[in-house]
N, CA, C and O atoms as a GROMACS GRO file, in nm:
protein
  480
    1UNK      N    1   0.082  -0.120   0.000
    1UNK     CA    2   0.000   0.000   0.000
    1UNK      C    3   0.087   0.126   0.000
    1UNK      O    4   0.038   0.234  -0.036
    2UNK      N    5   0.213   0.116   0.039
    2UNK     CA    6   0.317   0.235   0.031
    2UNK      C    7   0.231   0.350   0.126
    2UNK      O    8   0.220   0.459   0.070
    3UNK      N    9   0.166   0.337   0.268
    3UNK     CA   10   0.145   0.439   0.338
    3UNK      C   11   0.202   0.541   0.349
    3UNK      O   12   0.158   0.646   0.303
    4UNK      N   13   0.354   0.526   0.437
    4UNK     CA   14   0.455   0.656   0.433
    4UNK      C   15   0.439   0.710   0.294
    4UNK      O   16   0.463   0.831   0.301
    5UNK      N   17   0.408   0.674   0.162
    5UNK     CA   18   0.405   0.781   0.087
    5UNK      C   19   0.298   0.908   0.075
    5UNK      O   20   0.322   1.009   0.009
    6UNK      N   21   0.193   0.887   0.138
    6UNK     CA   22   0.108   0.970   0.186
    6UNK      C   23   0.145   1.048   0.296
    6UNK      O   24   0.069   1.144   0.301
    7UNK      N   25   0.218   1.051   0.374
    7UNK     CA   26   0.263   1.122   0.500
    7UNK      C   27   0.320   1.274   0.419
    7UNK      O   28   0.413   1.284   0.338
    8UNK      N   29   0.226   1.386   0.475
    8UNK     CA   30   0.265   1.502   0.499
    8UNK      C   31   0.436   1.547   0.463
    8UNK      O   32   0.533   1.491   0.514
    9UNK      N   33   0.439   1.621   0.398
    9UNK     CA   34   0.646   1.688   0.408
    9UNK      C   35   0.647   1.744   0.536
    9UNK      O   36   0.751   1.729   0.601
   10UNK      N   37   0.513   1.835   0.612
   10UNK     CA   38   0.527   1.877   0.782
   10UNK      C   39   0.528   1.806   0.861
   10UNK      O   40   0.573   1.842   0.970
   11UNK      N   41   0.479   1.674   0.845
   11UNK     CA   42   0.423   1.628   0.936
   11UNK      C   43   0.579   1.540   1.033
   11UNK      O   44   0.667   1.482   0.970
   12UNK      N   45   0.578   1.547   1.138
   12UNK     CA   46   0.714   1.502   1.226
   12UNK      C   47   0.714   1.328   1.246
   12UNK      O   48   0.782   1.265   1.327
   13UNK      N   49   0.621   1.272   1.148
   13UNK     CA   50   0.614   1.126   1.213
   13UNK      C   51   0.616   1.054   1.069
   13UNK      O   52   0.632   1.132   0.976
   14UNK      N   53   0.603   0.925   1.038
   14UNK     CA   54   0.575   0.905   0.909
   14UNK      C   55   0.394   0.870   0.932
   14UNK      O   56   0.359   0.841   1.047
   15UNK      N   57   0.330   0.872   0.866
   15UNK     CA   58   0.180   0.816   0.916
   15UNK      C   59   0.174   0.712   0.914
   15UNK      O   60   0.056   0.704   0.881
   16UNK      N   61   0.213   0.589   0.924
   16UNK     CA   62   0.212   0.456   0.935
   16UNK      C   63   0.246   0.417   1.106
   16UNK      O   64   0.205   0.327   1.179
   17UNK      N   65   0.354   0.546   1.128
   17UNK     CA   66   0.392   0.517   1.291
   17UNK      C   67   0.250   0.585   1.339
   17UNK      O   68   0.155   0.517   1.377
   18UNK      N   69   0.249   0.696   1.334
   18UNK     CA   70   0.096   0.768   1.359
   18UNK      C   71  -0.040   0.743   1.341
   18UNK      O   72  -0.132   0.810   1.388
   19UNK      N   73  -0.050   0.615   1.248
   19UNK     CA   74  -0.217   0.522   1.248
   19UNK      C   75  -0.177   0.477   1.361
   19UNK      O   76  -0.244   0.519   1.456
   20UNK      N   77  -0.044   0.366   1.404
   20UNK     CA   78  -0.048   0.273   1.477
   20UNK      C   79  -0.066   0.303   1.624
   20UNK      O   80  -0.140   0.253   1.709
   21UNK      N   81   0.044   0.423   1.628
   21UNK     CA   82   0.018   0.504   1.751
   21UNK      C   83  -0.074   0.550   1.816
   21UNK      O   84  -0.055   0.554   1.937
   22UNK      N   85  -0.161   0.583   1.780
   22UNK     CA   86  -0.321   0.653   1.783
   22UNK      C   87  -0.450   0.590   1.775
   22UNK      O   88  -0.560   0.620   1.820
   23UNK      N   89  -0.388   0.459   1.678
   23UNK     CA   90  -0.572   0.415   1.701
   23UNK      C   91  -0.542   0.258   1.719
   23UNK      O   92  -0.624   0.174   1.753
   24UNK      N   93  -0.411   0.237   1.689
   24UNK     CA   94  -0.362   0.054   1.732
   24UNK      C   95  -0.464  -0.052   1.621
   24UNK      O   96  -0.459  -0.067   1.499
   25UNK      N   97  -0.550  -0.110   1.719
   25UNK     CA   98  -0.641  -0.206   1.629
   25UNK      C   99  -0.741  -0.141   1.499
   25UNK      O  100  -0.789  -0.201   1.403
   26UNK      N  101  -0.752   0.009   1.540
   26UNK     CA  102  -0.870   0.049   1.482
   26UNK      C  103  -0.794   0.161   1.297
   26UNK      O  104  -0.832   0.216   1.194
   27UNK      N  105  -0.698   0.134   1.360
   27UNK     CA  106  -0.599   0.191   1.193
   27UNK      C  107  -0.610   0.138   1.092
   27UNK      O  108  -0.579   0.190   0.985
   28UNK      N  109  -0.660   0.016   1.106
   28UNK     CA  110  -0.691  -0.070   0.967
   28UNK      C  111  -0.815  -0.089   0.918
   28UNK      O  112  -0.834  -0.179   0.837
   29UNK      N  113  -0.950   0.015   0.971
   29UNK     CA  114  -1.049   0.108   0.925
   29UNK      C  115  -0.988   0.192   0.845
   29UNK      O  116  -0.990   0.188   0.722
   30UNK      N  117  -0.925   0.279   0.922
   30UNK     CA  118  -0.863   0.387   0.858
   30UNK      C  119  -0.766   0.356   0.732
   30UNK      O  120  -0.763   0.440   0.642
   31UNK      N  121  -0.683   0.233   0.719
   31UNK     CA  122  -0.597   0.216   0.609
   31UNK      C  123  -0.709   0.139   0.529
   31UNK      O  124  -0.659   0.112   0.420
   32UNK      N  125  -0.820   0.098   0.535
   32UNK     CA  126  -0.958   0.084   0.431
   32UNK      C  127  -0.971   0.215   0.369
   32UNK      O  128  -0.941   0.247   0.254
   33UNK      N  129  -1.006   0.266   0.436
   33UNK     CA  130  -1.078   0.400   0.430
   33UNK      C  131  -0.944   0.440   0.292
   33UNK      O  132  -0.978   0.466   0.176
   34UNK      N  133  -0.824   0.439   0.328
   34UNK     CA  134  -0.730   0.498   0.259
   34UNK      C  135  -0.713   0.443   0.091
   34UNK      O  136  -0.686   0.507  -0.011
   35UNK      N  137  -0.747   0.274   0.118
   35UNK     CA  138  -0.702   0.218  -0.021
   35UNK      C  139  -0.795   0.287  -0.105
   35UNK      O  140  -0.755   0.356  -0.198
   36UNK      N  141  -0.968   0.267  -0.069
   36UNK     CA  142  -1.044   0.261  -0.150
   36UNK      C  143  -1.012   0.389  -0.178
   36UNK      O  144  -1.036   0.400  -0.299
   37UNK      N  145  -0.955   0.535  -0.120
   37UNK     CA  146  -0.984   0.659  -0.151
   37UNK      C  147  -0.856   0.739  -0.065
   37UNK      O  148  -0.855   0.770   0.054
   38UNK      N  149  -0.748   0.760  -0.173
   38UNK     CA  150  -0.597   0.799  -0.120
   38UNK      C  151  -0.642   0.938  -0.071
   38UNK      O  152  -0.575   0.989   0.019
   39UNK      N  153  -0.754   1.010  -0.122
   39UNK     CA  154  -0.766   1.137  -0.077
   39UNK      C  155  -0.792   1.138   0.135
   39UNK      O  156  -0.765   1.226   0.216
   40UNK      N  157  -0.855   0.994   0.155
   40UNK     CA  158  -0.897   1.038   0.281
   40UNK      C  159  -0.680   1.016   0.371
   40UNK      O  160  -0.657   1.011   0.491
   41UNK      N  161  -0.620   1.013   0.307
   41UNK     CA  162  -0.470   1.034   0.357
   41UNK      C  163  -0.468   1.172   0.349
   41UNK      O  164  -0.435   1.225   0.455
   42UNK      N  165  -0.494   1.253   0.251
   42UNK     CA  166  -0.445   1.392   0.271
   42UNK      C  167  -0.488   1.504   0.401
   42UNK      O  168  -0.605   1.514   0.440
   43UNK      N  169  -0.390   1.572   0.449
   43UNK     CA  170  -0.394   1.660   0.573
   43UNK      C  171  -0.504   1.731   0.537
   43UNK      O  172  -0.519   1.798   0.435
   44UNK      N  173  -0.598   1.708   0.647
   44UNK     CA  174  -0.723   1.780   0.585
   44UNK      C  175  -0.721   1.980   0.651
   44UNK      O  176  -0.723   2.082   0.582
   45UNK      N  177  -0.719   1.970   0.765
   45UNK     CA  178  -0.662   2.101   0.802
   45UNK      C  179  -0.493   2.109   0.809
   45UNK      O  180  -0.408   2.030   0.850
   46UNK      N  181  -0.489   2.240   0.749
   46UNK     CA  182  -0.330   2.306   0.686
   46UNK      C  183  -0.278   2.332   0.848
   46UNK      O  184  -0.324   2.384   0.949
   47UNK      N  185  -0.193   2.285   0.820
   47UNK     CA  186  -0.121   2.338   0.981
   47UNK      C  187  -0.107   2.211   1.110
   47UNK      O  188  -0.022   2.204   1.199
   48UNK      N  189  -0.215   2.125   1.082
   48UNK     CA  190  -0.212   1.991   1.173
   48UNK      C  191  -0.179   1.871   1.092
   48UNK      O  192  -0.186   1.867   0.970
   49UNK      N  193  -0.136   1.755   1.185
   49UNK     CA  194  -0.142   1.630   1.110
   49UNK      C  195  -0.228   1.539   1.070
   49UNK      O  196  -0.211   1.428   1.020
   50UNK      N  197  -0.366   1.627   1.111
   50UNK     CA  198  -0.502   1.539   1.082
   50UNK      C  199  -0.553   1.498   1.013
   50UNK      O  200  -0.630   1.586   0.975
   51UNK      N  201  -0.580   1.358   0.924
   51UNK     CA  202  -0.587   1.384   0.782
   51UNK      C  203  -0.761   1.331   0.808
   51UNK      O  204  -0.822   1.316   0.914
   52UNK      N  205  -0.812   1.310   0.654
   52UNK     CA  206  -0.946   1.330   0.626
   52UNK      C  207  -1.022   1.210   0.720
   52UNK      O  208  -1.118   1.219   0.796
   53UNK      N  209  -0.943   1.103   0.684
   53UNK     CA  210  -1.022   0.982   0.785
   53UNK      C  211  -1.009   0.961   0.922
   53UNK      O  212  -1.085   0.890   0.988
   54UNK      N  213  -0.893   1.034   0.974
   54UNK     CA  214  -0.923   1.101   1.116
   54UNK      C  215  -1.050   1.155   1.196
   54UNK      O  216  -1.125   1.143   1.293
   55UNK      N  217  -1.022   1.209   1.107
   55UNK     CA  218  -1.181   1.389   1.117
   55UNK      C  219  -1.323   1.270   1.107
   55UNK      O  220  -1.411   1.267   1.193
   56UNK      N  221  -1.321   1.187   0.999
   56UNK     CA  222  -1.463   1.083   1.002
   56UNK      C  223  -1.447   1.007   1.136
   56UNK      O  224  -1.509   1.045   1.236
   57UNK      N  225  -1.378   0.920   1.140
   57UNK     CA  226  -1.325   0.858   1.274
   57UNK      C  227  -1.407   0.912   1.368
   57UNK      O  228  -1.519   0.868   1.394
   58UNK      N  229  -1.331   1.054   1.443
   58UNK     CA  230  -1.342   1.156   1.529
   58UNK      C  231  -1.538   1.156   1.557
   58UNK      O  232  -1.594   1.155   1.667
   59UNK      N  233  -1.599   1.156   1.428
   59UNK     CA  234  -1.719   1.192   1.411
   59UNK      C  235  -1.810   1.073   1.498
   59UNK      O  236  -1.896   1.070   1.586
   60UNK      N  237  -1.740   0.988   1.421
   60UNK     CA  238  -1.840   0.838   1.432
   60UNK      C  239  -1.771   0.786   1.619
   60UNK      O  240  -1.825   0.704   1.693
   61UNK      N  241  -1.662   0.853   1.645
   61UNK     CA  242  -1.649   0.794   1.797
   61UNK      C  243  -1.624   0.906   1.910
   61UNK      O  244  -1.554   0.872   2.005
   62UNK      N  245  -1.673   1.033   1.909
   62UNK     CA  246  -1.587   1.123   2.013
   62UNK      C  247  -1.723   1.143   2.016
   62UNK      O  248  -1.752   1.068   2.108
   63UNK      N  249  -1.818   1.188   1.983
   63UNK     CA  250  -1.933   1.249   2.070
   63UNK      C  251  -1.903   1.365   2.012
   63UNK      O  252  -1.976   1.440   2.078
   64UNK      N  253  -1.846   1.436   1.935
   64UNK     CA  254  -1.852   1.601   1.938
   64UNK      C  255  -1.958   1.655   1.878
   64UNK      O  256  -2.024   1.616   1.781
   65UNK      N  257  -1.966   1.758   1.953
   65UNK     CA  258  -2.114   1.831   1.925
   65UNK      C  259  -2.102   2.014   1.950
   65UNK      O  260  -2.196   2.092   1.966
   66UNK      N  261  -1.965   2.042   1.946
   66UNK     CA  262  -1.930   2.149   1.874
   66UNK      C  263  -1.780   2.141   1.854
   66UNK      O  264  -1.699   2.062   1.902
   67UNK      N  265  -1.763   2.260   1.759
   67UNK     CA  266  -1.642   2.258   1.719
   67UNK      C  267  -1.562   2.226   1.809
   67UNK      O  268  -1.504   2.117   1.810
   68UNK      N  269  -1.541   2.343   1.923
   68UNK     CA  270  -1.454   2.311   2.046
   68UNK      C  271  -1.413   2.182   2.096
   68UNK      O  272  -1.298   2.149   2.124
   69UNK      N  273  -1.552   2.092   2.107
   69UNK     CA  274  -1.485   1.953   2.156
   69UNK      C  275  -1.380   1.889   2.049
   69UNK      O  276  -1.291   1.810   2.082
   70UNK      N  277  -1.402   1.930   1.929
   70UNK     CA  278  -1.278   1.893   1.829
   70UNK      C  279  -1.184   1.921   1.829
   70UNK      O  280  -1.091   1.841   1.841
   71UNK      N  281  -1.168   2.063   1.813
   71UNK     CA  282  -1.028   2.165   1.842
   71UNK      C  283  -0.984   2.144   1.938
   71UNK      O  284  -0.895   2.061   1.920
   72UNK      N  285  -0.996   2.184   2.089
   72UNK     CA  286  -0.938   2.159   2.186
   72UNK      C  287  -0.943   2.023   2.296
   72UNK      O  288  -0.862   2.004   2.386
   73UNK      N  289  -1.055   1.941   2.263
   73UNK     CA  290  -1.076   1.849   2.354
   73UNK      C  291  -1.031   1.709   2.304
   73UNK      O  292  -0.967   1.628   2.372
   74UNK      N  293  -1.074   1.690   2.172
   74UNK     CA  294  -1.026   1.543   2.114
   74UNK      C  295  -0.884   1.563   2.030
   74UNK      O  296  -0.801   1.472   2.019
   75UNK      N  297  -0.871   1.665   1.985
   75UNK     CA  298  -0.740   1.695   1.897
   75UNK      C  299  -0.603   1.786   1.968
   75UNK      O  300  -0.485   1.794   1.934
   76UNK      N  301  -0.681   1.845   2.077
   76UNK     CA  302  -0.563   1.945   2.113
   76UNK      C  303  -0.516   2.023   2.017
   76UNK      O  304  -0.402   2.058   2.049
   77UNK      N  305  -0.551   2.075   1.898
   77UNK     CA  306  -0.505   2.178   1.745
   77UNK      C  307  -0.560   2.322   1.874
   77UNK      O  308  -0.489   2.415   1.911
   78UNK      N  309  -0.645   2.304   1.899
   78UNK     CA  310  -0.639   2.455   1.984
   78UNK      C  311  -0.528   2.498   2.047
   78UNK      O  312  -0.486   2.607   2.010
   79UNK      N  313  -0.451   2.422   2.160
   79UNK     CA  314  -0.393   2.419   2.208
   79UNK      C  315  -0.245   2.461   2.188
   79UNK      O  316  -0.176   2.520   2.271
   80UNK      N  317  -0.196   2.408   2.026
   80UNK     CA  318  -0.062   2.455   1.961
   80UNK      C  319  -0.075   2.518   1.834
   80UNK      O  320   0.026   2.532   1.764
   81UNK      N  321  -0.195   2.561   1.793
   81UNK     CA  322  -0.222   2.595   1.683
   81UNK      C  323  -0.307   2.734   1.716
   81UNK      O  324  -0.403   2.705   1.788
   82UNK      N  325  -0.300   2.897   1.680
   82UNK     CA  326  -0.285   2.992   1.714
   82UNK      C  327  -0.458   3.009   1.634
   82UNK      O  328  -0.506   2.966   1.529
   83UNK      N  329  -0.511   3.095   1.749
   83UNK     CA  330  -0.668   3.105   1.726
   83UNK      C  331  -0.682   3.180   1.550
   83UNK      O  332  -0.786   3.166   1.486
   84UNK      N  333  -0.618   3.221   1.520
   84UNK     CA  334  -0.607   3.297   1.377
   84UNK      C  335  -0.569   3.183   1.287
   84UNK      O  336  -0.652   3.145   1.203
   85UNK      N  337  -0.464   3.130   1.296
   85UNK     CA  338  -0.409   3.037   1.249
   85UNK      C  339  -0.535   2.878   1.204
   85UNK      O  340  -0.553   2.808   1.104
   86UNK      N  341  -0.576   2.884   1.300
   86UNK     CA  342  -0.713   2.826   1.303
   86UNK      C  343  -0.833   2.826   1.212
   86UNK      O  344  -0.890   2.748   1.136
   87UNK      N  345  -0.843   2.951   1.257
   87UNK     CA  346  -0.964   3.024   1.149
   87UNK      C  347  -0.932   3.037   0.994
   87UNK      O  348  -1.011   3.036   0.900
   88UNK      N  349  -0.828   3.046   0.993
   88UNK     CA  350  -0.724   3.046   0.835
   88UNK      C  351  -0.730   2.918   0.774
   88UNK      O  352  -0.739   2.922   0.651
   89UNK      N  353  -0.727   2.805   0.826
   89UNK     CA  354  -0.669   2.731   0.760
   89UNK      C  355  -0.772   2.637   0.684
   89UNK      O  356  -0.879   2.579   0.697
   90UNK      N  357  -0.664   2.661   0.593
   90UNK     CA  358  -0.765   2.546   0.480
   90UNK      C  359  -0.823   2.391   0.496
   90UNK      O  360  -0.761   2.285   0.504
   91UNK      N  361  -0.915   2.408   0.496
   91UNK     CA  362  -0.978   2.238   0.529
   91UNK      C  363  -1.068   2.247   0.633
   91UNK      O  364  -1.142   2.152   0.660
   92UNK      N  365  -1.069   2.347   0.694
   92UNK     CA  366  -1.118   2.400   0.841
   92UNK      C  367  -1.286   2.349   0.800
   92UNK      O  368  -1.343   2.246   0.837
   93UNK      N  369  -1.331   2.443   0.726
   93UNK     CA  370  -1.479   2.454   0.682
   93UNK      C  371  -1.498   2.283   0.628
   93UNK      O  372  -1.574   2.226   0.706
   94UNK      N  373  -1.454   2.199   0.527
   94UNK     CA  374  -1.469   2.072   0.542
   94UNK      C  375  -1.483   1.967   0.640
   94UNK      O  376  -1.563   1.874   0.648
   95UNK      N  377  -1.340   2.022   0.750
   95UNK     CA  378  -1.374   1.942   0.867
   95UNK      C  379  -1.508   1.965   0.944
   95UNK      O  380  -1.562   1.892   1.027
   96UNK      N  381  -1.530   2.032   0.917
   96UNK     CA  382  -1.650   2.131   1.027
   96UNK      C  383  -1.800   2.011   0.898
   96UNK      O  384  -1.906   1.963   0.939
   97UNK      N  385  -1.760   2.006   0.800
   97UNK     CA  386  -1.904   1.950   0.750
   97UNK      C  387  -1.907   1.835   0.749
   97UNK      O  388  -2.016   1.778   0.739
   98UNK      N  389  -1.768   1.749   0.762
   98UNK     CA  390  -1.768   1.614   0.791
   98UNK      C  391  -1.827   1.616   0.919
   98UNK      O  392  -1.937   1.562   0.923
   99UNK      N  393  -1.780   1.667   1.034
   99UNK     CA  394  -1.847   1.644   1.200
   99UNK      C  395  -1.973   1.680   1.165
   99UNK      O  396  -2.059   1.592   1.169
  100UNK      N  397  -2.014   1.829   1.120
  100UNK     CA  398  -2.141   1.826   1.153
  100UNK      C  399  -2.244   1.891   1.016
  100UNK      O  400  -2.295   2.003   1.017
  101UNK      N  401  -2.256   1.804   0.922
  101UNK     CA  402  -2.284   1.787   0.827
  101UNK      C  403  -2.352   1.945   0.789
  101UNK      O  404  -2.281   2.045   0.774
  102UNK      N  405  -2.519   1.946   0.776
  102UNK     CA  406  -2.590   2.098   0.718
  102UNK      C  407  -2.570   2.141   0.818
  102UNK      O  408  -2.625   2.251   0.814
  103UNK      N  409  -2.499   2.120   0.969
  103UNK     CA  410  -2.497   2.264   1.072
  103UNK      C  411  -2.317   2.338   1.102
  103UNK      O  412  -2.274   2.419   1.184
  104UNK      N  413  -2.249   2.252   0.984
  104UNK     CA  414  -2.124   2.286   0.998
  104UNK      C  415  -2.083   2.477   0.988
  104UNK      O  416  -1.995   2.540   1.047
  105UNK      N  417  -2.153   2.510   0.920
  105UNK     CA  418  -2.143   2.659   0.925
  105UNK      C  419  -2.193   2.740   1.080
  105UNK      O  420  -2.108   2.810   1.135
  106UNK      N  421  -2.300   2.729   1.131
  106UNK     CA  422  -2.346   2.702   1.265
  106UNK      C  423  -2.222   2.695   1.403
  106UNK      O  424  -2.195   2.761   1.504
  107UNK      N  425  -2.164   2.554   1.324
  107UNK     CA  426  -2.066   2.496   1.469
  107UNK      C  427  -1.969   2.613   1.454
  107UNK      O  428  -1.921   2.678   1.547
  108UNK      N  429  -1.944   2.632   1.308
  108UNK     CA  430  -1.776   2.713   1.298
  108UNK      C  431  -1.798   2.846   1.301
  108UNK      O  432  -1.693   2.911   1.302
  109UNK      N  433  -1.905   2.915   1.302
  109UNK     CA  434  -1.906   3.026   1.368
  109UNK      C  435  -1.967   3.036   1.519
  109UNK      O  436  -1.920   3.123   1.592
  110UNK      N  437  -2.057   2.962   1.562
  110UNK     CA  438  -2.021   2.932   1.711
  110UNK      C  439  -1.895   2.949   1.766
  110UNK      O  440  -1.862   3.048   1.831
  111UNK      N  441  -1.805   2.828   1.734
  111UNK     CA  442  -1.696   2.857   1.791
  111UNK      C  443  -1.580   2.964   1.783
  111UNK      O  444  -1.480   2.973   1.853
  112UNK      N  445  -1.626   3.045   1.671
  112UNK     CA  446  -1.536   3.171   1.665
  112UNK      C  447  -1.572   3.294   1.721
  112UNK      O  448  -1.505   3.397   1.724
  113UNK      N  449  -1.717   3.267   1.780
  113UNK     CA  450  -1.814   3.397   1.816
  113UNK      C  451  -1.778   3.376   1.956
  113UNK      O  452  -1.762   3.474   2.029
  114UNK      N  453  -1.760   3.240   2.006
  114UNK     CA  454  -1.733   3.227   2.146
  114UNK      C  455  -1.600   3.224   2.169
  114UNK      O  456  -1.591   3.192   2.287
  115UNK      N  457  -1.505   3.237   2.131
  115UNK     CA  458  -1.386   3.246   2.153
  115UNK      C  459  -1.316   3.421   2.165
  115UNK      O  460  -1.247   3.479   2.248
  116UNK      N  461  -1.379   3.461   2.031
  116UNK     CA  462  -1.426   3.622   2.079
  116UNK      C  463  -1.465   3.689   2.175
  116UNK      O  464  -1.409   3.791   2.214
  117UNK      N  465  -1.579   3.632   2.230
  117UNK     CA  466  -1.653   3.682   2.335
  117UNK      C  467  -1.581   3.647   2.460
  117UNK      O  468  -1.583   3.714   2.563
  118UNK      N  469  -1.514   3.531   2.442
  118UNK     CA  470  -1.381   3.464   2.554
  118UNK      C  471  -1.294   3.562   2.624
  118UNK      O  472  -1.270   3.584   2.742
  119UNK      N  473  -1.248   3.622   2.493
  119UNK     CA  474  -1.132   3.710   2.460
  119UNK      C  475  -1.019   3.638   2.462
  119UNK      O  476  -0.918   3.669   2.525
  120UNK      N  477  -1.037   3.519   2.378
  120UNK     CA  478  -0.920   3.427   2.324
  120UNK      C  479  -0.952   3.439   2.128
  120UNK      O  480  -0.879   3.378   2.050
   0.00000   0.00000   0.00000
């Protein structure tokens, strides 16, 4: 399947160590997910190592039910990844419609209206 050839030029790990690391038994969903469709390998938000079948994953097992629990609670991207930086980045609005399909616009300005109002 040549995984590492899908791994990110940013990314600090190869993704083959990083399925195994992260989801152990459940990576070989995810390397399904990959044969039938090399796109779900690509980094879906610019700036993290998250790629597309992550973000589905995330959907179908974390419970999230706003952005926030994504960003900062299941992914930690809040955490090292700069609230602008965030809002910028490409893939952002996709991830947001994979989790939460017709209310993804909804979640992702929620969470930017409340982070504002934070004063973060």
């Amino acid at each position: 399947m040549n995984l590492d050839s899908y791994t990110s030029p940013e990314s600090i790990e190869s993704l083959s160590s990083r399925l195994w690391r992260r989801y152990d038994q459940q990576a070989l969903a995810l390397l399904a997910e990959i044969r039938e469709n090399p796109r779900q390998a690509e980094v879906l938000i610019k700036g993290t190592d998250y790629i597309r079948c992550e973000i589905r994953l995330a959907r179908h097992q974390e419970m999230i039910v706003k952005l926030e629990d994504f960003l900062r609670r299941r992914s930690k991207i809040a955490l090292v990844v700069r609230r602008e930086d965030i809002r910028n980045a490409d893939g952002l609005m996709e991830a947001c419609e994979i989790l939460f399909g017709d209310q993804a616009r909804e979640k992702y300005d929620e969470y930017f209206l409340e982070r504002s109002d934070a004063g973060g």
